[in-house]
C-alpha positions in Angstrom: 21.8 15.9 16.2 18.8 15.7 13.3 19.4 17.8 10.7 16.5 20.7 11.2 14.2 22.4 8.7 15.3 25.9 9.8 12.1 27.4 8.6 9.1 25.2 9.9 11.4 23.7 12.8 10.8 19.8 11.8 13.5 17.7 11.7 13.7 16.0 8.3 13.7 12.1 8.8 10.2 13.0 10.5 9.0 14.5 7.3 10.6 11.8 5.3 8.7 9.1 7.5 5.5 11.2 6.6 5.9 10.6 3.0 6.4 7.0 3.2 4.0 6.5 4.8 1.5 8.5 2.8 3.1 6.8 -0.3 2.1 3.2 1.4 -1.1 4.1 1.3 -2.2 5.2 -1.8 -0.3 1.8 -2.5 -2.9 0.4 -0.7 -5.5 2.5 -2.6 -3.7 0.6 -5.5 -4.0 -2.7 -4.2 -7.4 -2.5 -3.4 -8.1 -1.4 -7.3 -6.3 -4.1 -8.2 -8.7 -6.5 -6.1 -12.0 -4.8 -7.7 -10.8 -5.2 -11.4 -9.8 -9.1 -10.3 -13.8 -9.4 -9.0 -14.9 -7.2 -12.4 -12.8 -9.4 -14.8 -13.6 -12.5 -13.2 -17.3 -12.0 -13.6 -17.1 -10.8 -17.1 -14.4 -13.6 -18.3 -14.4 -17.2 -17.7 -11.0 -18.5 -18.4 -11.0 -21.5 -15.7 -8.4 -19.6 -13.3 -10.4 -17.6 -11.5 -9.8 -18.7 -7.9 -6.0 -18.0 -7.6 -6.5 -14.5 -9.4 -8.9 -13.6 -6.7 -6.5 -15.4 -4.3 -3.2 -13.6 -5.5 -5.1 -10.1 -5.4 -6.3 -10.4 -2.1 -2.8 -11.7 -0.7 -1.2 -8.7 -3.2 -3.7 -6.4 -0.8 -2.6 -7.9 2.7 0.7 -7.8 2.3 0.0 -4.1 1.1 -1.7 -3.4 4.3 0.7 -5.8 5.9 3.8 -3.7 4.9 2.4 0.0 6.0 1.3 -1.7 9.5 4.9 -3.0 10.0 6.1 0.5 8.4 4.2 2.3 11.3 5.9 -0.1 14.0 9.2 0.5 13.2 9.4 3.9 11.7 
């Protein structure tokens, strides 16, 4: 037996599965800001390490999207 929202009728791990999800992707919204201001810094500053800052924001942004795929399989 799910424990039940006795006033809207949804059972409670559904509405918890919601949030998670919804907080995944404003992660990703996060991730993808964190890719943009990468490209932006890397244009504007030349320290000599640009390619694995671009490289470690793009992987930071699939595994973002990676995680909230994987998060919609199993919950």
């Amino acid at each position: 037996m799910e424990p039940i929202i006795p006033i809207l009728g949804f059972s409670v791990w559904i509405v918890a599965k919601l949030l998670f999800l919804f907080a995944l992707l404003i992660y990703i919204i996060f991730s993808l800001v964190v890719v943009r201001q990468v490209n932006l810094m890397t244009e504007t500053l030349e320290v000599g390490f640009e390619s694995p800052l671009k490289t470690a924001a793009g992987a930071h942004l699939l595994l973002a999207i990676g995680v909230f795929i994987l998060a919609l399989i199993i919950l």
